[in-house]
PyMOL Python script that loads the backbone (N, CA, C, O; Angstrom):
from pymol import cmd

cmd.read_pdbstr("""\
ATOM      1  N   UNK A   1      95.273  24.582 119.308  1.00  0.00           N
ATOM      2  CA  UNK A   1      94.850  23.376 119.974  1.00  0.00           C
ATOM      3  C   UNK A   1      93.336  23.268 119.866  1.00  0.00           C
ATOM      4  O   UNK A   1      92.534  24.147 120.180  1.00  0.00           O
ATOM      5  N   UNK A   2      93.077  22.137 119.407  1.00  0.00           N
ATOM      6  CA  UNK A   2      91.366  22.139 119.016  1.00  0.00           C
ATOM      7  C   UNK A   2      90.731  21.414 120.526  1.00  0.00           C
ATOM      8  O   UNK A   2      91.528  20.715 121.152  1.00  0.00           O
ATOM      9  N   UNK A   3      90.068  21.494 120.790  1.00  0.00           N
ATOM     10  CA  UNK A   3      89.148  20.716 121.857  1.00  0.00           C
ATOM     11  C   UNK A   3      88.024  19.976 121.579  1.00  0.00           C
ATOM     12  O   UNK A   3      87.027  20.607 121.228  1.00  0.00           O
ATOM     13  N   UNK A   4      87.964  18.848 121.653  1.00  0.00           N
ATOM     14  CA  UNK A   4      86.820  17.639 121.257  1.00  0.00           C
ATOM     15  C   UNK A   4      85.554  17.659 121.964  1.00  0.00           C
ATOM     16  O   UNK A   4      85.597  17.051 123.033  1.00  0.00           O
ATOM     17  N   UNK A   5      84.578  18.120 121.707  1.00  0.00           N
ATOM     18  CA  UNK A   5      83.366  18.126 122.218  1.00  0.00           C
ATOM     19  C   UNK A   5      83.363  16.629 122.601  1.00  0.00           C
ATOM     20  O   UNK A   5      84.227  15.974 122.018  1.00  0.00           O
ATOM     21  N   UNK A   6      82.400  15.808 123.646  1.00  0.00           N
ATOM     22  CA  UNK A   6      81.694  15.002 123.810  1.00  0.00           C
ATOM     23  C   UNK A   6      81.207  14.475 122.876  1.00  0.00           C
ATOM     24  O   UNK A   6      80.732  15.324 122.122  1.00  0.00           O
ATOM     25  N   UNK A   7      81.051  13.289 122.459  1.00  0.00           N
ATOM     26  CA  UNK A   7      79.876  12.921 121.109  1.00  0.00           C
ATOM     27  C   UNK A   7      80.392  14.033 119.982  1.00  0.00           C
ATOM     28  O   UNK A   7      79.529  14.911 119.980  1.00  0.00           O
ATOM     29  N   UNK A   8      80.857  14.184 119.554  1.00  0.00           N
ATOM     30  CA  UNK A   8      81.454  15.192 118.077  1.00  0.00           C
ATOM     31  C   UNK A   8      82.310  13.790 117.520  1.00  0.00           C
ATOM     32  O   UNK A   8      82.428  12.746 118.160  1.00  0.00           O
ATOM     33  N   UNK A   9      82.883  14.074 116.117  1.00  0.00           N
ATOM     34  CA  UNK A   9      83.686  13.515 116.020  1.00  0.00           C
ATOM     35  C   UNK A   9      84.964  14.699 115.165  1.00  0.00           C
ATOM     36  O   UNK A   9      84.731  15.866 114.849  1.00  0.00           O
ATOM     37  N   UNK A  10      86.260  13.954 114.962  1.00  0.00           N
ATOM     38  CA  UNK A  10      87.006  14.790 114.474  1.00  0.00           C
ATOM     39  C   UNK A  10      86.497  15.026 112.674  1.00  0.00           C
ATOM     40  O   UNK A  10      85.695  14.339 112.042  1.00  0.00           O
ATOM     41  N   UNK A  11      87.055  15.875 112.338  1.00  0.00           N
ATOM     42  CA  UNK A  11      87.096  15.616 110.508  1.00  0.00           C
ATOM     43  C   UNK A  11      88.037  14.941 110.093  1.00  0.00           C
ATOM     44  O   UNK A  11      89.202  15.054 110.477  1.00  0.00           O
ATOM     45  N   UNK A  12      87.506  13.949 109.028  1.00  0.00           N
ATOM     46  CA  UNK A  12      88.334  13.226 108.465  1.00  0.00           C
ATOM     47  C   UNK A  12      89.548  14.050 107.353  1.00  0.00           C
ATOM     48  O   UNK A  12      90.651  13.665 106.968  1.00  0.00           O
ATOM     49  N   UNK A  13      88.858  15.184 107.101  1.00  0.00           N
ATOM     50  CA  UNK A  13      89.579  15.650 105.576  1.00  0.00           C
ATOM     51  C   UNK A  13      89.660  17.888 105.808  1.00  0.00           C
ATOM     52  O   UNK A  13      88.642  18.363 106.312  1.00  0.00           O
ATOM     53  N   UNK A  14      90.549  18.686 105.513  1.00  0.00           N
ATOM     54  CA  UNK A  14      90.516  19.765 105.988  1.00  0.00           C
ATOM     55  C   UNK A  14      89.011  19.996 104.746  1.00  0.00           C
ATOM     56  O   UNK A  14      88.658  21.151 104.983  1.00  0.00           O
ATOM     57  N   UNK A  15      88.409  19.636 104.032  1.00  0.00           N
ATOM     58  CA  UNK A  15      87.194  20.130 103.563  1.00  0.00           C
ATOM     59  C   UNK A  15      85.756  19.875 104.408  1.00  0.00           C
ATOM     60  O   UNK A  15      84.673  20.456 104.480  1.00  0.00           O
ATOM     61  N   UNK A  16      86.476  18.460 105.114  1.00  0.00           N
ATOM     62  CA  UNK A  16      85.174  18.560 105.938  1.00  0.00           C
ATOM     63  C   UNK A  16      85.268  19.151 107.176  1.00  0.00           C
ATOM     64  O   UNK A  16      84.293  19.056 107.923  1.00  0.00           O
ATOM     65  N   UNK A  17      86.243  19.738 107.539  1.00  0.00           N
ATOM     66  CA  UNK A  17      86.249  20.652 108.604  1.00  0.00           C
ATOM     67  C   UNK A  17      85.721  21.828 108.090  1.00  0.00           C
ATOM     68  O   UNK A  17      85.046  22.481 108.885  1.00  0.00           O
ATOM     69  N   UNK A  18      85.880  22.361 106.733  1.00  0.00           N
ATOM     70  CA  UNK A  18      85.597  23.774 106.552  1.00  0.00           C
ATOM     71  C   UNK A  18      83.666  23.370 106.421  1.00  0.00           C
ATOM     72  O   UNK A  18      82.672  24.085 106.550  1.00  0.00           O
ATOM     73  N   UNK A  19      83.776  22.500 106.240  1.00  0.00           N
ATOM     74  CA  UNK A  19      81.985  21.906 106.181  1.00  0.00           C
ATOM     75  C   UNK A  19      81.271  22.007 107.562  1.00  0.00           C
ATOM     76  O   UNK A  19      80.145  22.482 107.706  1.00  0.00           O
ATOM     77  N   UNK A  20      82.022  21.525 108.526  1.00  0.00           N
ATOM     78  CA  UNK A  20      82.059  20.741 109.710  1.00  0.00           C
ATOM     79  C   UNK A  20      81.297  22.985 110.516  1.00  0.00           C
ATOM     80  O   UNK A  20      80.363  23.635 110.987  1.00  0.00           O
ATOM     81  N   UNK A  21      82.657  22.996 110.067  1.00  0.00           N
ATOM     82  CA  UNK A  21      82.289  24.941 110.894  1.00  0.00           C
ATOM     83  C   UNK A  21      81.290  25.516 109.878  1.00  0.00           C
ATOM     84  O   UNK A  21      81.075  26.694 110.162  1.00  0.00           O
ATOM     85  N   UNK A  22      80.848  25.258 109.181  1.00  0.00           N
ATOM     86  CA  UNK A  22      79.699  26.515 107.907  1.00  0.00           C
ATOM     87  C   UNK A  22      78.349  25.932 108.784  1.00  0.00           C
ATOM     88  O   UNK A  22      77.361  26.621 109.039  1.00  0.00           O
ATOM     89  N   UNK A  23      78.603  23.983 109.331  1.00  0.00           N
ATOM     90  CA  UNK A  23      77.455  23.886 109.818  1.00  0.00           C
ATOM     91  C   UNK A  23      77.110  24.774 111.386  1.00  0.00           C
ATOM     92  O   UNK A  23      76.111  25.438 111.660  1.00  0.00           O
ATOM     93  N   UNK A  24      78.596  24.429 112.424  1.00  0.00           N
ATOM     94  CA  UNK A  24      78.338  25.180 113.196  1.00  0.00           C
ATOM     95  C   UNK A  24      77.743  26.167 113.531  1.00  0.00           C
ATOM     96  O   UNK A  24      76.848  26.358 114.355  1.00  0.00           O
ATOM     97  N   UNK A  25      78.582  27.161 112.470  1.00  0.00           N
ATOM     98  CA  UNK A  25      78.653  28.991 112.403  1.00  0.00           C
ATOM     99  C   UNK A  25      76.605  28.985 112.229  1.00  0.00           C
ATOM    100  O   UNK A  25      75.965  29.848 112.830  1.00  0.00           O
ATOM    101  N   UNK A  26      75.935  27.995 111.422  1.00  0.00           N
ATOM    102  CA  UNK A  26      74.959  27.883 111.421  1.00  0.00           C
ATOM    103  C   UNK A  26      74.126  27.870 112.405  1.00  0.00           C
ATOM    104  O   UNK A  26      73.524  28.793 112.954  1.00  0.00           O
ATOM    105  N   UNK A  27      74.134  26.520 112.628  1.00  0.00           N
ATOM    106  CA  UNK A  27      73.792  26.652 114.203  1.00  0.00           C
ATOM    107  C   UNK A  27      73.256  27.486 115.328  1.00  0.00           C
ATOM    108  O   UNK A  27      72.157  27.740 115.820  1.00  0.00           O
ATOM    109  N   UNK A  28      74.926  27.907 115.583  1.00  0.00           N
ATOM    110  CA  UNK A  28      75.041  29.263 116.682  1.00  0.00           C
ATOM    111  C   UNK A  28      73.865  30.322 116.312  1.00  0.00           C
ATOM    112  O   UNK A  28      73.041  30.670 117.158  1.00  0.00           O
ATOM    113  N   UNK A  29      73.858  30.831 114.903  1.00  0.00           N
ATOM    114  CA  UNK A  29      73.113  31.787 114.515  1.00  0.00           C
ATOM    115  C   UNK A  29      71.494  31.636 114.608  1.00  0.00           C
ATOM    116  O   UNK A  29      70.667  32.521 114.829  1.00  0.00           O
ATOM    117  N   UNK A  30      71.274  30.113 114.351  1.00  0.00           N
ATOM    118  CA  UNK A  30      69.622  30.121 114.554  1.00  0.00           C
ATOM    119  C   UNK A  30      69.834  30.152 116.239  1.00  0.00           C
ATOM    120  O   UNK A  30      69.152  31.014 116.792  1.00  0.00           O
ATOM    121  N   UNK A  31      70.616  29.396 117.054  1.00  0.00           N
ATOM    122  CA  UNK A  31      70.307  29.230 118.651  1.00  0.00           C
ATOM    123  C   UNK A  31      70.255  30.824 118.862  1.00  0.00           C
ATOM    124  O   UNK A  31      69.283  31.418 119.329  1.00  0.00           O
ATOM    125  N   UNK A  32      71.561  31.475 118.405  1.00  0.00           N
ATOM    126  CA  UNK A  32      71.735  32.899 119.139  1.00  0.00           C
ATOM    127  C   UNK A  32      70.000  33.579 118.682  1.00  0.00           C
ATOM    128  O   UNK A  32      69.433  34.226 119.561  1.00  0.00           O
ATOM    129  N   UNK A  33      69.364  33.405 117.494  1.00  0.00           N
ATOM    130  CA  UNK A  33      68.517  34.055 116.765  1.00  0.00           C
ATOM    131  C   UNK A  33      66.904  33.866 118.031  1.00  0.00           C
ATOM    132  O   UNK A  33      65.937  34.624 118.112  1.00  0.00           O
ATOM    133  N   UNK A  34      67.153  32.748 118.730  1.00  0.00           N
ATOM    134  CA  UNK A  34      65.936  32.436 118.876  1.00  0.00           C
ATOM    135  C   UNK A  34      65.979  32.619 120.375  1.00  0.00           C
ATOM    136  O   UNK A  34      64.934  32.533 121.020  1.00  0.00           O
ATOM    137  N   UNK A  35      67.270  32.895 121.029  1.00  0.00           N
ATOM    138  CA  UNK A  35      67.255  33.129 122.514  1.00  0.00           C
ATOM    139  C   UNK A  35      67.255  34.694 122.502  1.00  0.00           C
ATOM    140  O   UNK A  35      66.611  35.363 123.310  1.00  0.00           O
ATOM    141  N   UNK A  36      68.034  35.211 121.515  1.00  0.00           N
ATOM    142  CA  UNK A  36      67.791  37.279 121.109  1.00  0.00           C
ATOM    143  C   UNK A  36      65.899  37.180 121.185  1.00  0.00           C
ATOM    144  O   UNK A  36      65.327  37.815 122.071  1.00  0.00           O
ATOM    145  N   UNK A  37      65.105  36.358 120.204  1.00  0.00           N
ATOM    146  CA  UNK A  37      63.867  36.831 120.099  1.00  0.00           C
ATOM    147  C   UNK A  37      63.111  36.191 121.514  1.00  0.00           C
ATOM    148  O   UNK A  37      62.338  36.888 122.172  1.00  0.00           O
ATOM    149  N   UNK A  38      63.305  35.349 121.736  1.00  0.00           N
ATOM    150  CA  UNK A  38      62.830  34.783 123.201  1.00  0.00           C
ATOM    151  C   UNK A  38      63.454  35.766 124.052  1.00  0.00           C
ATOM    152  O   UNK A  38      62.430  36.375 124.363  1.00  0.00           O
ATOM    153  N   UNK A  39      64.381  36.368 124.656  1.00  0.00           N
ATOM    154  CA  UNK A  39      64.806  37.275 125.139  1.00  0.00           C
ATOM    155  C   UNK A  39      63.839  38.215 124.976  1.00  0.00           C
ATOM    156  O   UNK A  39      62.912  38.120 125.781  1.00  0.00           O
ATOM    157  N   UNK A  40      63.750  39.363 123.935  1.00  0.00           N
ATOM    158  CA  UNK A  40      62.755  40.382 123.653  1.00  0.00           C
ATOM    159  C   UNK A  40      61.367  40.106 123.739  1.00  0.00           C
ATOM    160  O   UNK A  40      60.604  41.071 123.731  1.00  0.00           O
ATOM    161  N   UNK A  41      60.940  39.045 123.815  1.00  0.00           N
ATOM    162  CA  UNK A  41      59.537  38.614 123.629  1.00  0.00           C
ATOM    163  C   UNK A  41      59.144  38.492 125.680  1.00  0.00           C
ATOM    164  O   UNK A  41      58.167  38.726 126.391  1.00  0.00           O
ATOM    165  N   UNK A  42      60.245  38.109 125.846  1.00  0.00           N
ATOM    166  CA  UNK A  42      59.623  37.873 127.485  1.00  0.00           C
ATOM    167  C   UNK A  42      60.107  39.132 128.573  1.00  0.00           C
ATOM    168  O   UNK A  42      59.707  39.288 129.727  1.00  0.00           O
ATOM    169  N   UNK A  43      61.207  40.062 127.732  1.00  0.00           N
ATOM    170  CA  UNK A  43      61.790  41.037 128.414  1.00  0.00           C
ATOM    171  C   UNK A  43      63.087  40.732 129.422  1.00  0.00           C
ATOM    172  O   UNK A  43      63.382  41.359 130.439  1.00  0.00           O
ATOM    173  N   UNK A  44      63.814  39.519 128.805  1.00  0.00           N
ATOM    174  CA  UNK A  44      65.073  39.356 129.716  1.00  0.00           C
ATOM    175  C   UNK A  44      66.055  40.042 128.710  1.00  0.00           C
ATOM    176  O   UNK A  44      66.010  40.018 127.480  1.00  0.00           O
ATOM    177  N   UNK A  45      66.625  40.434 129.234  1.00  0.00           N
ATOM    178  CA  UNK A  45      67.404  41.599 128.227  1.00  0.00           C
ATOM    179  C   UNK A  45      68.634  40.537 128.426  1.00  0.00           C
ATOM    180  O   UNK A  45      69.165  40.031 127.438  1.00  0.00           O
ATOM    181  N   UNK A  46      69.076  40.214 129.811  1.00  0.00           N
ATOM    182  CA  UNK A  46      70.256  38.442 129.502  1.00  0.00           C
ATOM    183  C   UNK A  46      70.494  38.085 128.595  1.00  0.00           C
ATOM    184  O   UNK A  46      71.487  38.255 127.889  1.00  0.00           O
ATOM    185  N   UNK A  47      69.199  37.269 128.411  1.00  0.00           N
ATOM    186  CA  UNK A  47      69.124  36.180 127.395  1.00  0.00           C
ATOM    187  C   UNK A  47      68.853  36.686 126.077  1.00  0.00           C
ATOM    188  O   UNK A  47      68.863  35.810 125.212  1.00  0.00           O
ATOM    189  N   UNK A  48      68.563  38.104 125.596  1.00  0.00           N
ATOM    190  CA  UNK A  48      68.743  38.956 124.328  1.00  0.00           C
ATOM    191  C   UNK A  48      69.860  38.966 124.437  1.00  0.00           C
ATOM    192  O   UNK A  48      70.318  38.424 123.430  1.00  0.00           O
ATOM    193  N   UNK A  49      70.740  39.314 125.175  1.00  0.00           N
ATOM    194  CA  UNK A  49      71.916  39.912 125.058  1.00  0.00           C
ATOM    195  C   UNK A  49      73.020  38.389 124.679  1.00  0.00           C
ATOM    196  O   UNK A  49      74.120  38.442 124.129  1.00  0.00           O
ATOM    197  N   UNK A  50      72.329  37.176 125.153  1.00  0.00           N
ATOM    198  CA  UNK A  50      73.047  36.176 125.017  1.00  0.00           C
ATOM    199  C   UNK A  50      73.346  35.792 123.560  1.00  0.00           C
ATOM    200  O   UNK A  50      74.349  35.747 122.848  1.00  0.00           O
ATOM    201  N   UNK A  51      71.470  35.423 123.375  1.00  0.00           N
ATOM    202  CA  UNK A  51      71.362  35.370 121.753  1.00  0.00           C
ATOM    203  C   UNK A  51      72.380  36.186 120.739  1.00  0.00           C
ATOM    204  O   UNK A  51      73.204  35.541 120.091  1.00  0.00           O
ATOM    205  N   UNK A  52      72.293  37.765 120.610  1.00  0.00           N
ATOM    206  CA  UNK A  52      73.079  38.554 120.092  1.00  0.00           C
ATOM    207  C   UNK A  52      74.698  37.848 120.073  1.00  0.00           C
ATOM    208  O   UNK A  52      75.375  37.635 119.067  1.00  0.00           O
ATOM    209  N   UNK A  53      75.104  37.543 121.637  1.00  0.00           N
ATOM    210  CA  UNK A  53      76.494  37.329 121.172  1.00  0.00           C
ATOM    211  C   UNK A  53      76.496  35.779 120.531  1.00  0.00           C
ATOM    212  O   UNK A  53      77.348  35.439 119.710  1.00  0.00           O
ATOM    213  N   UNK A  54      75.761  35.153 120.860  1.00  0.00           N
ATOM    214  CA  UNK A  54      75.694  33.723 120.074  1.00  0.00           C
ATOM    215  C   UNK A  54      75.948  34.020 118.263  1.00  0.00           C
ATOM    216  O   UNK A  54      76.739  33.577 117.430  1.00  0.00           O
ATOM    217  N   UNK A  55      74.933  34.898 118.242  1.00  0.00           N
ATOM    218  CA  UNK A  55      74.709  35.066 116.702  1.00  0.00           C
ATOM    219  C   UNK A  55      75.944  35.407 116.311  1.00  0.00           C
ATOM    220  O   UNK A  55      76.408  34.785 115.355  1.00  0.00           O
ATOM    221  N   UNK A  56      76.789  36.501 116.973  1.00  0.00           N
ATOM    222  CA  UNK A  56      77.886  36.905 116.266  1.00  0.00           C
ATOM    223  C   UNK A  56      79.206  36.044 115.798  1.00  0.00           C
ATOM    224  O   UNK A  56      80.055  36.073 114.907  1.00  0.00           O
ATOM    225  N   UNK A  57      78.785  35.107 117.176  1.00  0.00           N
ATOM    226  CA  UNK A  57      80.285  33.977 116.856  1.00  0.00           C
ATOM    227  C   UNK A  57      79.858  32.721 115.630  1.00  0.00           C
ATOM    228  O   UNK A  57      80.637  31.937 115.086  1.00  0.00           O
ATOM    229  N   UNK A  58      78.483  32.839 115.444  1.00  0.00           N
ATOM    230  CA  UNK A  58      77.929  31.592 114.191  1.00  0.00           C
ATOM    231  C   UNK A  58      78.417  32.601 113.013  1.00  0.00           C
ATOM    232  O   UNK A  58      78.900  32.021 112.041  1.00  0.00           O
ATOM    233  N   UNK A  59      78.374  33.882 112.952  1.00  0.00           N
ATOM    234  CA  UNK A  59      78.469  34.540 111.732  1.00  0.00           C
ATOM    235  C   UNK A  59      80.067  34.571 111.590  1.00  0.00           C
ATOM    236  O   UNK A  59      80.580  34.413 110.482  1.00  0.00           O
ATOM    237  N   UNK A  60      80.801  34.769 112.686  1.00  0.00           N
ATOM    238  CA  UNK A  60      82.765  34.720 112.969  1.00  0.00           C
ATOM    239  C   UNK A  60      82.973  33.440 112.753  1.00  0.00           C
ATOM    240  O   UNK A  60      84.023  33.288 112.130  1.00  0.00           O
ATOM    241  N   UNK A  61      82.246  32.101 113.076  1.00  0.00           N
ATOM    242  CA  UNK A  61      82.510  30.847 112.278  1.00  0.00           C
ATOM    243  C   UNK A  61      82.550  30.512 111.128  1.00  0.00           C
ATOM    244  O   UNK A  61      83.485  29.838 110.694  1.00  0.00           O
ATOM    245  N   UNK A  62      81.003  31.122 109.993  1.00  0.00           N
ATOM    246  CA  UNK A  62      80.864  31.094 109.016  1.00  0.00           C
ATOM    247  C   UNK A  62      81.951  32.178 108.416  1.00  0.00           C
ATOM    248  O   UNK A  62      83.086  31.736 108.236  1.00  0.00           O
ATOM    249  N   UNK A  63      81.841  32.789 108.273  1.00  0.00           N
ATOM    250  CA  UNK A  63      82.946  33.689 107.707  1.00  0.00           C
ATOM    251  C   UNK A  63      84.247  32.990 107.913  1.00  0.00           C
ATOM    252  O   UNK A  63      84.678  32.458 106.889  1.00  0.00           O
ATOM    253  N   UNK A  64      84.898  32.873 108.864  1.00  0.00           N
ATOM    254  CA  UNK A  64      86.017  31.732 109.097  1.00  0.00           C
ATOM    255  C   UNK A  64      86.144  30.598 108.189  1.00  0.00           C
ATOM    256  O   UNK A  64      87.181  30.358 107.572  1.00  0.00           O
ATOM    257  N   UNK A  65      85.072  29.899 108.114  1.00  0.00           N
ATOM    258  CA  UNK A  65      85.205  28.446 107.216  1.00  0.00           C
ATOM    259  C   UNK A  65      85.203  28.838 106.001  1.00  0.00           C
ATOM    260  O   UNK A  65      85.849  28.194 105.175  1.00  0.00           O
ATOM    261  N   UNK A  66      84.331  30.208 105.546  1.00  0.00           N
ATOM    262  CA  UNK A  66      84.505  30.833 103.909  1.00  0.00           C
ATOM    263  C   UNK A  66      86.028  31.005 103.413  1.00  0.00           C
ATOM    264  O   UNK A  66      86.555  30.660 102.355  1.00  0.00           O
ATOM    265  N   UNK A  67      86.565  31.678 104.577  1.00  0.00           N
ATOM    266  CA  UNK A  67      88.089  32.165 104.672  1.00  0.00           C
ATOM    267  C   UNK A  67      88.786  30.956 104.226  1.00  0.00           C
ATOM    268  O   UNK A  67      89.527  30.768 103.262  1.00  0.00           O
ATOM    269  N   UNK A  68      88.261  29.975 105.404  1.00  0.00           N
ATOM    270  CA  UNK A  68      89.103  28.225 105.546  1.00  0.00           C
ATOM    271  C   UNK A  68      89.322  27.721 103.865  1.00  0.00           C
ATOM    272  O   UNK A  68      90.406  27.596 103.295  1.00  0.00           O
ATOM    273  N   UNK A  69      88.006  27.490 103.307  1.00  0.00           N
ATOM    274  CA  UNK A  69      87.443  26.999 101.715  1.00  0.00           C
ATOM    275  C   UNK A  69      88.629  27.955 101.086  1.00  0.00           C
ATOM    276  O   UNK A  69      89.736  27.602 100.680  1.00  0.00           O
ATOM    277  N   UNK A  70      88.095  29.181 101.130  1.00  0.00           N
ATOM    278  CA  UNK A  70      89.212  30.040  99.705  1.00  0.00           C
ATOM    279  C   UNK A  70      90.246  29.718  99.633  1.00  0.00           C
ATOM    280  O   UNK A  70      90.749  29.472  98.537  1.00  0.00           O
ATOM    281  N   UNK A  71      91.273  29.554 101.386  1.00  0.00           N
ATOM    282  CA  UNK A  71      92.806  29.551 101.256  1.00  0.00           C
ATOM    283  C   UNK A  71      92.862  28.054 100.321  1.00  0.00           C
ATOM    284  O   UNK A  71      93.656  27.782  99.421  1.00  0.00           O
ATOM    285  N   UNK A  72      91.812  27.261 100.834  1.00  0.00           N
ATOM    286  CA  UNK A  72      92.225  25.393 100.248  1.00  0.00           C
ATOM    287  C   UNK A  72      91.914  25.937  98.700  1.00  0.00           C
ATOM    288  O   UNK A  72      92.913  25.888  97.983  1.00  0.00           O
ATOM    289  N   UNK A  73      90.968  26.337  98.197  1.00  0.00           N
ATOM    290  CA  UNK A  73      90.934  26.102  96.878  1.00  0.00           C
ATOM    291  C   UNK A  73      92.409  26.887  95.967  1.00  0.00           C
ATOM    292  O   UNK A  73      92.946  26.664  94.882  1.00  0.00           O
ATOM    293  N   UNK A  74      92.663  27.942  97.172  1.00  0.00           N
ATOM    294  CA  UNK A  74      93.626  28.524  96.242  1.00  0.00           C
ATOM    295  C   UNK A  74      94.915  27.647  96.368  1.00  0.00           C
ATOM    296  O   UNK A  74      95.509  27.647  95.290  1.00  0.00           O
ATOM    297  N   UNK A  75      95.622  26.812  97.434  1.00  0.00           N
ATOM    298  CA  UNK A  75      96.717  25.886  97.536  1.00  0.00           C
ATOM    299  C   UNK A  75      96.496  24.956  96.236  1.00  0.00           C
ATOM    300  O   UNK A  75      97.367  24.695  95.405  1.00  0.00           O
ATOM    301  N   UNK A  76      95.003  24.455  96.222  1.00  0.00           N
ATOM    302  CA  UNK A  76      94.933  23.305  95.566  1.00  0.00           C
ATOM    303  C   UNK A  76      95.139  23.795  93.883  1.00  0.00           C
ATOM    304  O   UNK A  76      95.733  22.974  93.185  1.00  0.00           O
ATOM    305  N   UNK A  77      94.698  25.031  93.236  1.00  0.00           N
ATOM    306  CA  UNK A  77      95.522  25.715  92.255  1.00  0.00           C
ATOM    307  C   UNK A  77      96.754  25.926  91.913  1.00  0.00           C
ATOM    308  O   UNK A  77      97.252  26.036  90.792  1.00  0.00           O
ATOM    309  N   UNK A  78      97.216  25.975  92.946  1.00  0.00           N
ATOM    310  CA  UNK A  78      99.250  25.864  93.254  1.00  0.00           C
ATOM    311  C   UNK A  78      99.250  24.661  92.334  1.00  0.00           C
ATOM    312  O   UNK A  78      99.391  24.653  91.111  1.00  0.00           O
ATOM    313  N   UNK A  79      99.038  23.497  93.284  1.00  0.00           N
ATOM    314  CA  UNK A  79      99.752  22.247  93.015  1.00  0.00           C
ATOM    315  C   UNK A  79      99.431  21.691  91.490  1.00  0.00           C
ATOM    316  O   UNK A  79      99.948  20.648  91.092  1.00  0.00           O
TER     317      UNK A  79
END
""", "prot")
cmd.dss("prot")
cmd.show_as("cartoon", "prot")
cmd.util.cbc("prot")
cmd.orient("prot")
């Protein structure tokens, strides 16, 4: 079951979903990147610790949508 952000829209096509998450997984990783170094820079170990897990789920997105791309290109070889 997917859940619709506010202001998002759906994907029109399963390629632009695998597009849609490479941008996410992106994302997450600069936000997680910059609340980990803002974290260490001011000494909230929290908000390091936040960043860190941010980063990990942009990198479990990206990797995911890589996954997403391979299975489509390999169906679309089938047919």
């Amino acid at each position: 079951m997917h859940t619709r952000v506010p202001g998002s829209r759906q994907a029109e096509s399963p390629y632009e979903e695998v597009v849609m998450g490479k941008i996410k997984g992106k994302a997450d990783k600069i936000t997680g990147k910059t609340k980990e170094e803002l974290g260490s820079a001011t000494g909230d170990k929290s908000m390091e610790m936040k960043g860190k897990a941010k980063k990990v789920k942009g990198h479990a997105e990206d990797t995911a949508s890589d996954a997403a791309a391979k299975m489509r290109r390999m169906a679309d070889k089938d047919h």
